[in-house]
Biopython code that builds the backbone (N, CA, C, O; Angstrom):
import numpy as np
from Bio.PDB.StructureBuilder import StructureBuilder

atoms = [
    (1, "UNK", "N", (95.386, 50.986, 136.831)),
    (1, "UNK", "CA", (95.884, 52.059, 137.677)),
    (1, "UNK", "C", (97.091, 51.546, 138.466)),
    (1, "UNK", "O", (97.086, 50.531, 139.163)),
    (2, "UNK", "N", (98.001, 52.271, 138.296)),
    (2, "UNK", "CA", (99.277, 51.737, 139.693)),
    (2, "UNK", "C", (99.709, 52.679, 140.353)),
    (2, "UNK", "O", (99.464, 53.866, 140.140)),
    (3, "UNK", "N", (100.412, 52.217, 141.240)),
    (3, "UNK", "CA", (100.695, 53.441, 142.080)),
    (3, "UNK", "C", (100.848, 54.540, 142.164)),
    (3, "UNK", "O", (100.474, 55.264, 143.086)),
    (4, "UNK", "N", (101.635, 54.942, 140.862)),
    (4, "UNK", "CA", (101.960, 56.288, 141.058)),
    (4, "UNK", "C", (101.519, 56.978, 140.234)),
    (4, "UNK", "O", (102.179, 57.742, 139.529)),
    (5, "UNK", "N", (100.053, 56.773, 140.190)),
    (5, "UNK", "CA", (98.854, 57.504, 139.710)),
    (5, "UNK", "C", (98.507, 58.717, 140.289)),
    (5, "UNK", "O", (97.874, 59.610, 139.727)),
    (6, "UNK", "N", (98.943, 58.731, 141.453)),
    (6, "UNK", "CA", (99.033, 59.590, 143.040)),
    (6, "UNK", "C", (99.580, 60.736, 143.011)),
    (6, "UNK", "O", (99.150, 61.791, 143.477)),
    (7, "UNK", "N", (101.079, 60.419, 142.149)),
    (7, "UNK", "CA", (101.681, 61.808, 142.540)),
    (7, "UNK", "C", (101.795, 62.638, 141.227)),
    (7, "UNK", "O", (101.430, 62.322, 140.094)),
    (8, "UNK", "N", (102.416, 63.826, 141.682)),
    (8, "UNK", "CA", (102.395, 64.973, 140.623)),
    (8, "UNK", "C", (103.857, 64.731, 139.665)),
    (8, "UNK", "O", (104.962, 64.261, 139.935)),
    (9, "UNK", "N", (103.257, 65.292, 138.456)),
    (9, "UNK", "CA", (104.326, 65.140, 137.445)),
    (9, "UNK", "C", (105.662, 65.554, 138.078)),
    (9, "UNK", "O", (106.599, 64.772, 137.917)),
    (10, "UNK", "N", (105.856, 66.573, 138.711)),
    (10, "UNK", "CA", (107.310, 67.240, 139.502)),
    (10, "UNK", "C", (107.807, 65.638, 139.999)),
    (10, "UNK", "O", (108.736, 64.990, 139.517)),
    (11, "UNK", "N", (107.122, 65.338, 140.824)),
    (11, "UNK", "CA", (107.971, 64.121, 141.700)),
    (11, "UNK", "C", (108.058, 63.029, 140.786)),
    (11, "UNK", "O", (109.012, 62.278, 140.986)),
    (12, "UNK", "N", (107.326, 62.761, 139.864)),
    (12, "UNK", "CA", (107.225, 61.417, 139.254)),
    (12, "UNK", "C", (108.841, 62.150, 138.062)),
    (12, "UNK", "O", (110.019, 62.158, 138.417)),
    (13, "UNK", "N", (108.508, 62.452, 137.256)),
    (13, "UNK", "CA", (109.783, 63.361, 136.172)),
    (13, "UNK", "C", (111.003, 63.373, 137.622)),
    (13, "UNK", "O", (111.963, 62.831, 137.073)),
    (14, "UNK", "N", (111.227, 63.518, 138.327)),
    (14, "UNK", "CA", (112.473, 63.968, 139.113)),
    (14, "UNK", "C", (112.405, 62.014, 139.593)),
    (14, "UNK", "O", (113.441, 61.508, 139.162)),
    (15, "UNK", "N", (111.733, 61.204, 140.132)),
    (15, "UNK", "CA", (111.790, 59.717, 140.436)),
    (15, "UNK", "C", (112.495, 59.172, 138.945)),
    (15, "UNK", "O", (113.617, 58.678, 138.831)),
    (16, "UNK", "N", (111.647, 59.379, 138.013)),
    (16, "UNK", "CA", (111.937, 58.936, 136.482)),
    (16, "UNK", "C", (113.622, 59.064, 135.907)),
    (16, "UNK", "O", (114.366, 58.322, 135.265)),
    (17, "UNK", "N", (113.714, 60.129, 136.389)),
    (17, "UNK", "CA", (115.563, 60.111, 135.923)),
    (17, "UNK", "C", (116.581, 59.602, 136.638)),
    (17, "UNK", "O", (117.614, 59.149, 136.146)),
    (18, "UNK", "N", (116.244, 59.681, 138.155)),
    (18, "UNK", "CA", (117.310, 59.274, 138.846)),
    (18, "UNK", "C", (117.447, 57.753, 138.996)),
    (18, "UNK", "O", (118.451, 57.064, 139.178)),
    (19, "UNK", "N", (115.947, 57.375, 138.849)),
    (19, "UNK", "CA", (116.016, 55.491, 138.131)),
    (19, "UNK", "C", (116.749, 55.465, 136.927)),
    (19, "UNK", "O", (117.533, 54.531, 136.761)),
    (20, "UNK", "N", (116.657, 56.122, 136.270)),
    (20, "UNK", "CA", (117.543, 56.017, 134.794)),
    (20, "UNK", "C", (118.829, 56.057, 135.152)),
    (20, "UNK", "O", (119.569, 55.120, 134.853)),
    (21, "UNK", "N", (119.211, 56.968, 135.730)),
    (21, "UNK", "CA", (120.643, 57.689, 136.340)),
    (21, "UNK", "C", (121.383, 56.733, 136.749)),
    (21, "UNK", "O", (122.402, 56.317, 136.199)),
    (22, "UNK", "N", (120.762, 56.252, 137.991)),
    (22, "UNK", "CA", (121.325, 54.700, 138.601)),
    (22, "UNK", "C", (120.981, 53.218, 137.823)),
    (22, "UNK", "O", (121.373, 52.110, 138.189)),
    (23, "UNK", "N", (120.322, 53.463, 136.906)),
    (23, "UNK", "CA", (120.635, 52.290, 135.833)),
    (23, "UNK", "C", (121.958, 52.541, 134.933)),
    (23, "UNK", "O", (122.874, 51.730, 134.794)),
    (24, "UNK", "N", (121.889, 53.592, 134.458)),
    (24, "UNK", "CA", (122.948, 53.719, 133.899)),
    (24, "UNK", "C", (124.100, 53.894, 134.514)),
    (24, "UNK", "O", (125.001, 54.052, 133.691)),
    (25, "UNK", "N", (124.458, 53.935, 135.606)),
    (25, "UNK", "CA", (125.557, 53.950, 136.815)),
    (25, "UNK", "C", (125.772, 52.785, 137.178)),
    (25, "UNK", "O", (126.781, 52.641, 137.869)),
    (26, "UNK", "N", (125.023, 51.657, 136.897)),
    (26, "UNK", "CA", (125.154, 50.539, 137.322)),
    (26, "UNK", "C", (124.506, 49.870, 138.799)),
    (26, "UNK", "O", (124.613, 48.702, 139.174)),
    (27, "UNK", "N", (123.614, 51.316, 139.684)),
    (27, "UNK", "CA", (123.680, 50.739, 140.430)),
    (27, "UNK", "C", (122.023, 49.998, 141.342)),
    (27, "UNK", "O", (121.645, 49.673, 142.467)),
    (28, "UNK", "N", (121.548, 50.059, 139.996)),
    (28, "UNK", "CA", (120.428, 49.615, 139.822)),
    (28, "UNK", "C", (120.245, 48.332, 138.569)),
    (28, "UNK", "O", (121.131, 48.404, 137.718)),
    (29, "UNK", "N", (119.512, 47.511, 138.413)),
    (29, "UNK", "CA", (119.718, 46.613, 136.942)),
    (29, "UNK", "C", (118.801, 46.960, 136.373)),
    (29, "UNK", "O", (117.869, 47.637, 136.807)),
    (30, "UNK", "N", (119.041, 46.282, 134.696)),
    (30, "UNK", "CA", (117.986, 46.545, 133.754)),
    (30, "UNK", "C", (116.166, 46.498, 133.954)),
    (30, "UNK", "O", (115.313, 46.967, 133.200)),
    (31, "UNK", "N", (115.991, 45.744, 135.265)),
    (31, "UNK", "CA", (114.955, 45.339, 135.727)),
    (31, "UNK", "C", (114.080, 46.050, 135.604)),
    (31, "UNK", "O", (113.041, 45.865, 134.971)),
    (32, "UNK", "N", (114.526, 47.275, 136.418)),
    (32, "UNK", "CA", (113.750, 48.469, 136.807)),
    (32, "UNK", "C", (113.445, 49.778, 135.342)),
    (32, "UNK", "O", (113.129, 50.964, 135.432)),
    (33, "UNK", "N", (113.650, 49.101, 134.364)),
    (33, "UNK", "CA", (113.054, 49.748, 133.082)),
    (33, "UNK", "C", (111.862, 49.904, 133.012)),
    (33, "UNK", "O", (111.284, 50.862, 132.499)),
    (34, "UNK", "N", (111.112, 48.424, 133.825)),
    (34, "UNK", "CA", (109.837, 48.382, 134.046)),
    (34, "UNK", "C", (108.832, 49.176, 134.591)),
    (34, "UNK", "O", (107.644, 49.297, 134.294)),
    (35, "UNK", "N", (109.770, 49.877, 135.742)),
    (35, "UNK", "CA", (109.446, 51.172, 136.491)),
    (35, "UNK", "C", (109.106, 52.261, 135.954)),
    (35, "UNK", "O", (108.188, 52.944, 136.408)),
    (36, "UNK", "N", (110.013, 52.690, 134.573)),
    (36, "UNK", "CA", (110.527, 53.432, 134.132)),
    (36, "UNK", "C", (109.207, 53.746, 133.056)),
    (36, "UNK", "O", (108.907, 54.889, 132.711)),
    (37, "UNK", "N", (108.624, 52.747, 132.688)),
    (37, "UNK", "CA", (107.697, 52.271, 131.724)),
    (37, "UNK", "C", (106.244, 52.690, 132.781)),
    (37, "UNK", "O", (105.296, 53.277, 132.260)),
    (38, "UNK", "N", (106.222, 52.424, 133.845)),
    (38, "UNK", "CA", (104.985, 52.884, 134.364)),
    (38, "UNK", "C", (104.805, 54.183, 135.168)),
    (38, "UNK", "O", (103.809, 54.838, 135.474)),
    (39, "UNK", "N", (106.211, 54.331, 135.417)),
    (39, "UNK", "CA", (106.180, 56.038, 135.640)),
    (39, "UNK", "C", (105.273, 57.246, 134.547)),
    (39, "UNK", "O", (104.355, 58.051, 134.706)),
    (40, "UNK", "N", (106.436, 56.654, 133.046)),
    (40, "UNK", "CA", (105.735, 57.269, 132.153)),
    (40, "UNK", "C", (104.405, 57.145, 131.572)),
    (40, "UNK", "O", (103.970, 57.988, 130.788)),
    (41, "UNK", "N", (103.739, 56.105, 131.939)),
    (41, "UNK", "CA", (102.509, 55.970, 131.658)),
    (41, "UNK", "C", (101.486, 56.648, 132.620)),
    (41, "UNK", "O", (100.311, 56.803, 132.290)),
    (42, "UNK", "N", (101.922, 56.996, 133.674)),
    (42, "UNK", "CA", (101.531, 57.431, 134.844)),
    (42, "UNK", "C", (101.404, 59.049, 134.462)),
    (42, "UNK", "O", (100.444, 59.803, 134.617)),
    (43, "UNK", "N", (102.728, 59.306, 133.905)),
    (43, "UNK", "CA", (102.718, 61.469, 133.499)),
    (43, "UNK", "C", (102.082, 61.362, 132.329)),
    (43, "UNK", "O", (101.632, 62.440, 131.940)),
    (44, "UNK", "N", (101.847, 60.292, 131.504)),
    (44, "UNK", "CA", (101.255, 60.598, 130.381)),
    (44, "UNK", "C", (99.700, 61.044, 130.530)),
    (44, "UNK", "O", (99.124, 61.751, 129.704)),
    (45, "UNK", "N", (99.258, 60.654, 131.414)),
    (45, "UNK", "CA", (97.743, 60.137, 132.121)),
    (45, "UNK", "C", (97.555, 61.375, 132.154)),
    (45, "UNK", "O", (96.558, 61.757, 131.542)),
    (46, "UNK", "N", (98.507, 62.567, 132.936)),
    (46, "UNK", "CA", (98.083, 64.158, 133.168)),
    (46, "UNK", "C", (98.854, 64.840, 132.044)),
    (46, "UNK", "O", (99.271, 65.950, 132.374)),
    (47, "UNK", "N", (99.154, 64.459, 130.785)),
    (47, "UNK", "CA", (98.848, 65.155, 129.668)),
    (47, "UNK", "C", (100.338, 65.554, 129.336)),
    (47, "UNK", "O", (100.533, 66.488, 128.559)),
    (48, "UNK", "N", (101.568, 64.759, 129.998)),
    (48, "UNK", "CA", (102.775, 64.904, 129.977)),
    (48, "UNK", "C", (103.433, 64.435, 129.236)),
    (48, "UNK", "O", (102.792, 63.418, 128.971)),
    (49, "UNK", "N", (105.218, 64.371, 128.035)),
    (49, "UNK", "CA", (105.706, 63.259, 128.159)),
    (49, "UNK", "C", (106.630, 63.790, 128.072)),
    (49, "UNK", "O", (106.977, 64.849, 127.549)),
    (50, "UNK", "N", (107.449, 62.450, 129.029)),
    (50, "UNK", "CA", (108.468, 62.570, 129.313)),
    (50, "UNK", "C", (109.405, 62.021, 128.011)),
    (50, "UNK", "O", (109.256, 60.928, 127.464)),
    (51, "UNK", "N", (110.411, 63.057, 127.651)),
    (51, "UNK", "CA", (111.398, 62.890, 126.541)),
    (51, "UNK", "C", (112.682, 62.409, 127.190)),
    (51, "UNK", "O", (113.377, 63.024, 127.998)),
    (52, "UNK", "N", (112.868, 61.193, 126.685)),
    (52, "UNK", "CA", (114.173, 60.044, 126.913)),
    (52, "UNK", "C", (115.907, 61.142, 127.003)),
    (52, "UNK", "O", (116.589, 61.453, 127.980)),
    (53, "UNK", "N", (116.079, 61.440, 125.536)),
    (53, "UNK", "CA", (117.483, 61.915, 125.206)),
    (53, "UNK", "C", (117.745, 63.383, 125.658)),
    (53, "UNK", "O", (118.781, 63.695, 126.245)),
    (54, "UNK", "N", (116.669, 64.346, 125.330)),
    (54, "UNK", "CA", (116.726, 65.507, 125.611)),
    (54, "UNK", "C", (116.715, 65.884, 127.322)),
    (54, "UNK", "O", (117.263, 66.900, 127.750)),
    (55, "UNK", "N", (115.945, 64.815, 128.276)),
    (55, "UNK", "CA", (115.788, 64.890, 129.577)),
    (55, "UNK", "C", (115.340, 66.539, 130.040)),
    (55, "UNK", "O", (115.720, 67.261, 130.961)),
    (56, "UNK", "N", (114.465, 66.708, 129.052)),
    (56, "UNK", "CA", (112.806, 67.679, 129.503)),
    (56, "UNK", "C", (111.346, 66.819, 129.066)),
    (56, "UNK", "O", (111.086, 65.891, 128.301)),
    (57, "UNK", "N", (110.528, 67.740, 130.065)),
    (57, "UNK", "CA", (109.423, 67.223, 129.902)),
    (57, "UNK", "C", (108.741, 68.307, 128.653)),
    (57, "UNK", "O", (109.123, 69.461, 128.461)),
    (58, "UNK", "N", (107.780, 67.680, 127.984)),
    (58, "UNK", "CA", (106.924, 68.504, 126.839)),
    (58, "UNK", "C", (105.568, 68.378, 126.877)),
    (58, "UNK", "O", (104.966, 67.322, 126.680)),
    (59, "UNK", "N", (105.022, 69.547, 127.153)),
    (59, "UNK", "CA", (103.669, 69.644, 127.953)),
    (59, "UNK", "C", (102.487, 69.145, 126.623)),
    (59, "UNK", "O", (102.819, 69.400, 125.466)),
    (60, "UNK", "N", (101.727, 68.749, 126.772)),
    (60, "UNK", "CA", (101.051, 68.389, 125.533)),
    (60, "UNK", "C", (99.642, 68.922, 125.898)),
    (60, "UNK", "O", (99.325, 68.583, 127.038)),
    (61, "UNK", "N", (98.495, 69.828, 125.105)),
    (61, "UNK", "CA", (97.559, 70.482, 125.335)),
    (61, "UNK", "C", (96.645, 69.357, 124.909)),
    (61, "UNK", "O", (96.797, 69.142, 123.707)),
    (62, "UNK", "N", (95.778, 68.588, 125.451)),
    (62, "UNK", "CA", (94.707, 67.500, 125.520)),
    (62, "UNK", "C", (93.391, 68.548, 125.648)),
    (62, "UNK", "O", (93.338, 69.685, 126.118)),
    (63, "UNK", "N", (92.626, 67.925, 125.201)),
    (63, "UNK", "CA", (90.919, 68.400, 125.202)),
    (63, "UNK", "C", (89.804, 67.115, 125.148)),
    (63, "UNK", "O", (89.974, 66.248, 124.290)),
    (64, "UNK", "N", (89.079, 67.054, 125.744)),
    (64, "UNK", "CA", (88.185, 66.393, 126.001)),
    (64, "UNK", "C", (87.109, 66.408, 124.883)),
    (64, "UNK", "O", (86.281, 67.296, 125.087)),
    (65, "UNK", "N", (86.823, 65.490, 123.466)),
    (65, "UNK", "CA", (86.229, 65.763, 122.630)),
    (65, "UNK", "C", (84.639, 64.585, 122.951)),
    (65, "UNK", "O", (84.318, 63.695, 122.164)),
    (66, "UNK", "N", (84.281, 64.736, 123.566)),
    (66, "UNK", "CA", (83.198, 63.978, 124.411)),
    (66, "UNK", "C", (81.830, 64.471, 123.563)),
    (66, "UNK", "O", (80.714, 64.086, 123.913)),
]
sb = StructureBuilder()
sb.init_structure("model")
sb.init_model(0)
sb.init_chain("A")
sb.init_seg("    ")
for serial, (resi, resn, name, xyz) in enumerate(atoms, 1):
    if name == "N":
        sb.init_residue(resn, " ", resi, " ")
    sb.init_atom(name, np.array(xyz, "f"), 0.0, 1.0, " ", f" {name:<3s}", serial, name[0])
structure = sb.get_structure()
């Protein structure tokens, strides 16, 4: 579990790009890919994923086969 297990896909997807944004602006370093990597593991958790090139999210319908 990490931190931002916490928040809702809105804030995490809107955190997620503007880390990208300022990586690619330079004004952040490659470092923070890492971030980038647990963000998305984080929206994936509530059934989300976040798409790299297109920069939308694509809702994915999960079911509990228990």
């Amino acid at each position: 579990m990490s931190s931002y297990d916490q928040y809702s896909v809105t804030y995490l997807s809107e955190l997620y790009y503007a880390i990208e944004r300022n990586i690619e602006n330079g004004f952040l370093s490659s470092a923070m890919r890492q971030e980038l990597r647990l963000i998305a593991h984080a929206v994936g958790k509530q059934g989300v994923t976040i798409l790299d090139e297109k920069r939308f999210l694509e809702y994915e319908q999960t079911c509990d086969q228990k």
